[in-house]
C-alpha positions as CSV (number, residue, x, y, z in Angstrom):
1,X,-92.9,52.7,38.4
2,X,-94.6,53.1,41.5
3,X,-95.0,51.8,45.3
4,X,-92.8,52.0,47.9
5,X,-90.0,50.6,49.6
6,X,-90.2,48.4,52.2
7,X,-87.8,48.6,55.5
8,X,-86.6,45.4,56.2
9,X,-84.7,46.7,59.4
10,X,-83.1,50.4,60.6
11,X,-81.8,51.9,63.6
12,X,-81.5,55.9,64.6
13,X,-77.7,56.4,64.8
14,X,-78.3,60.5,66.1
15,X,-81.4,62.1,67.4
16,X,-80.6,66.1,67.3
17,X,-82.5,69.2,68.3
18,X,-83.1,69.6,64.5
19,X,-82.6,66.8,63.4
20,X,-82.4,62.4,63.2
21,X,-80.3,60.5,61.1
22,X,-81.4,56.3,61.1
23,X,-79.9,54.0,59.1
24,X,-82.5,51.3,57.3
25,X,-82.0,48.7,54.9
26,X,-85.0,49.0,52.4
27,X,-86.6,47.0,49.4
28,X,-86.9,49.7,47.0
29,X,-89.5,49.2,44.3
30,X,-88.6,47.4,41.5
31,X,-85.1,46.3,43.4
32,X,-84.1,42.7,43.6
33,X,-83.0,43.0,46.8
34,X,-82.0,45.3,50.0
35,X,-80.1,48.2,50.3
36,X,-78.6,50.3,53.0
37,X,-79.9,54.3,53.3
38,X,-78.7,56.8,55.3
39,X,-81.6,58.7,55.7
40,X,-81.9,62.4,57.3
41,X,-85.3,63.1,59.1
42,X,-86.1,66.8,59.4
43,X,-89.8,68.0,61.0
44,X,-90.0,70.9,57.8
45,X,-89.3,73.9,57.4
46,X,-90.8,76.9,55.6
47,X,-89.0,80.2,53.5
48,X,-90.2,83.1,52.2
49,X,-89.3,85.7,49.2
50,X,-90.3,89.2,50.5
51,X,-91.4,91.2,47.5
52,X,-91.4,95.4,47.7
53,X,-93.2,97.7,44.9
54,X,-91.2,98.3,41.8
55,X,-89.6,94.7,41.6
56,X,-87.8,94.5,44.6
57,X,-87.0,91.9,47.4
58,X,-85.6,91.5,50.6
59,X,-82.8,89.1,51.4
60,X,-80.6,88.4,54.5
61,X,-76.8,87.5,54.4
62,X,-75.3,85.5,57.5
63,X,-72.9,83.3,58.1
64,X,-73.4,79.5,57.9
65,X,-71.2,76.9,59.6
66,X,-71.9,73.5,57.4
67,X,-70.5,75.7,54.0
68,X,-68.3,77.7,56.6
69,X,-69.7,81.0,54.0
70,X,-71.8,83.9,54.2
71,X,-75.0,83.6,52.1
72,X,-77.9,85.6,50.8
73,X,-80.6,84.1,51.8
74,X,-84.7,84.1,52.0
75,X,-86.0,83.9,55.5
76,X,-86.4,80.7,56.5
77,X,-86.6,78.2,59.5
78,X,-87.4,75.0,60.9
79,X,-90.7,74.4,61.9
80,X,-91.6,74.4,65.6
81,X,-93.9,71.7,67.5
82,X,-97.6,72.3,66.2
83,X,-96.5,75.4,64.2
84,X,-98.1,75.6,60.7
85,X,-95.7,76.5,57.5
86,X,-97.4,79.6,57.1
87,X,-97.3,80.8,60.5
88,X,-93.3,79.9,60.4
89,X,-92.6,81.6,57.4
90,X,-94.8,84.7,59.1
91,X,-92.8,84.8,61.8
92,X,-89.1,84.0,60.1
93,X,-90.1,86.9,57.9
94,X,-90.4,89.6,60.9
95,X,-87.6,88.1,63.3
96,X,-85.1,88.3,60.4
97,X,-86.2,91.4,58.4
98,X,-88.7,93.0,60.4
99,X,-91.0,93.0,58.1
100,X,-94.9,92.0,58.5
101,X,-96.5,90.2,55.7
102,X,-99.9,91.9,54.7
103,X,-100.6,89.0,52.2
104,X,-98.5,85.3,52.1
105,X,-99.1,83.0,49.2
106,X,-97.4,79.4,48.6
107,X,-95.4,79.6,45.8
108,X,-94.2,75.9,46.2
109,X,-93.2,72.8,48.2
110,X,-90.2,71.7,47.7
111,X,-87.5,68.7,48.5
112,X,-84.4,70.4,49.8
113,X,-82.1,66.9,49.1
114,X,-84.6,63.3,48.4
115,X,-81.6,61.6,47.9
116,X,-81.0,61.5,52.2
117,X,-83.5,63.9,53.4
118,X,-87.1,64.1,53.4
119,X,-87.0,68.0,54.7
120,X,-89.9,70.0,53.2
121,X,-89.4,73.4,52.7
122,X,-92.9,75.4,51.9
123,X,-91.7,78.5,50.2
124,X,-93.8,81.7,50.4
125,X,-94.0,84.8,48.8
126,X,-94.9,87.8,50.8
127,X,-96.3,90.9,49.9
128,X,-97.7,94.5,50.9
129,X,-95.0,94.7,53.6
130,X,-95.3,96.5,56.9
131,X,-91.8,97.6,57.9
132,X,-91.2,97.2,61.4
133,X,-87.9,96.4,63.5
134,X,-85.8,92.9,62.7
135,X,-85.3,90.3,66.3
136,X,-82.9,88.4,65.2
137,X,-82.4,85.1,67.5
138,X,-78.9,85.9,69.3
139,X,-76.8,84.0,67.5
140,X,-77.8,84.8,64.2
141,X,-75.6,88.3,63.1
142,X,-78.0,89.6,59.9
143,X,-77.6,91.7,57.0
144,X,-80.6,92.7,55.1
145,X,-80.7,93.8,51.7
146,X,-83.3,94.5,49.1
147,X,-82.6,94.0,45.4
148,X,-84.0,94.9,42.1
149,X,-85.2,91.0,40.9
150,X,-82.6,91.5,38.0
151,X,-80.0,92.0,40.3
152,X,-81.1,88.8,41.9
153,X,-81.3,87.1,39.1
154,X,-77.6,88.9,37.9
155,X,-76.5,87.1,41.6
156,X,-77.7,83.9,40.7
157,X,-76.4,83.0,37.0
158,X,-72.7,84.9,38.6
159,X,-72.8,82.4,41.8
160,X,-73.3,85.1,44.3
161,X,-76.6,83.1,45.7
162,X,-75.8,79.6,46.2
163,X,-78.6,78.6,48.6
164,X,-80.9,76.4,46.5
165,X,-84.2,77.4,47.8
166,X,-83.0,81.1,47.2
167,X,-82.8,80.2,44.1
168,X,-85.9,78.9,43.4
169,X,-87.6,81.9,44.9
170,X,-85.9,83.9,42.8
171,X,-86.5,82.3,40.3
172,X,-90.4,81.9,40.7
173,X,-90.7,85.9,42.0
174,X,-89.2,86.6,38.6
175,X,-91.8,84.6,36.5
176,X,-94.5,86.8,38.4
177,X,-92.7,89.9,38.5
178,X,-91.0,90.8,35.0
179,X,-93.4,87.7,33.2
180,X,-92.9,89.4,29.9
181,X,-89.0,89.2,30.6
182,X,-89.2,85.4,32.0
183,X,-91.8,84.7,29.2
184,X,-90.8,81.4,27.0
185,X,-91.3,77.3,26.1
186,X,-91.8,75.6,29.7
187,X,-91.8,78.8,32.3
């Protein structure tokens, strides 16, 4: 199949700082006739694995209001006005850790949720870190920790890391860190 859907009508129901929700009806390819979609319109956002020598990263744990958890996390945020993904995940990657990325390299672009959202989270991997001091925004209350990628992995399969695009930097920091451990049919 291919095309796209046409939008027969929609109205934005919430325009947040973040965020805008609108409600459209849409002829989806291939559909015989409309349908109603809530859809969630986010300006991007980008996240980034830090790696250290020896098979290491860093992660940060904070709370989170929509799961009402803590969660080990990658450094991530939103996107600002005329802010590229690689500058964002730069500059996630020292307020939250501290850390200054000598070399950044996409690792992917990823849909966090296509079934309502069309956020776009560019996911970095950062490496030959320069440690320097963490500046957290004021409401964010960090912990840092850095992990041996088999722990990570280990905090993964147990459900310790929850946050899916954790755990698909995880994931793809472990195929290039330990590839003769992540080595098999499709990986």
């Amino acid at each position: 199949m291919s095309g796209k859907a046409k939008k027969v009508s929609g109205r934005k129901v919430l325009e947040g700082k973040l965020l805008t929700v609108e409600v459209d009806q849409v002829v989806e390819p291939g559909a015989s006739g409309p349908a109603r979609r809530e859809v969630v319109r986010h300006s991007g956002a980008a996240a980034v694995i830090p790696c250290l020598p020896g098979g290491r990263i860093v992660l940060v744990r904070q709370y989170r209001y929509a799961p009402d958890a803590f969660l080990w996390e990658v450094p991530a945020g939103v996107l600002e006005k005329g802010e590229s993904p690689e500058d964002c995940a730069r500059r996630e990657l020292a307020e939250e850790t501290g850390f200054q990325a000598g070399s950044l390299s996409l690792l992917v672009r990823l849909l966090s949720s296509p079934g309502f959202s069309d956020e776009v989270i560019h996911l970095y991997r950062a490496d030959r870190l320069i440690h320097g001091e963490a500046d957290p925004e004021p409401s964010e209350k960090l912990e840092i920790g850095q992990f041996d990628i088999f722990e990570a992995l280990r905090m993964v399969a147990a459900g310790t890391i929850t946050d899916a695009k954790t755990i698909i930097a995880v994931l793809l920091a472990a195929r290039e860190i330990c590839p003769s451990a992540c080595s098999g049919p499709g990986l």
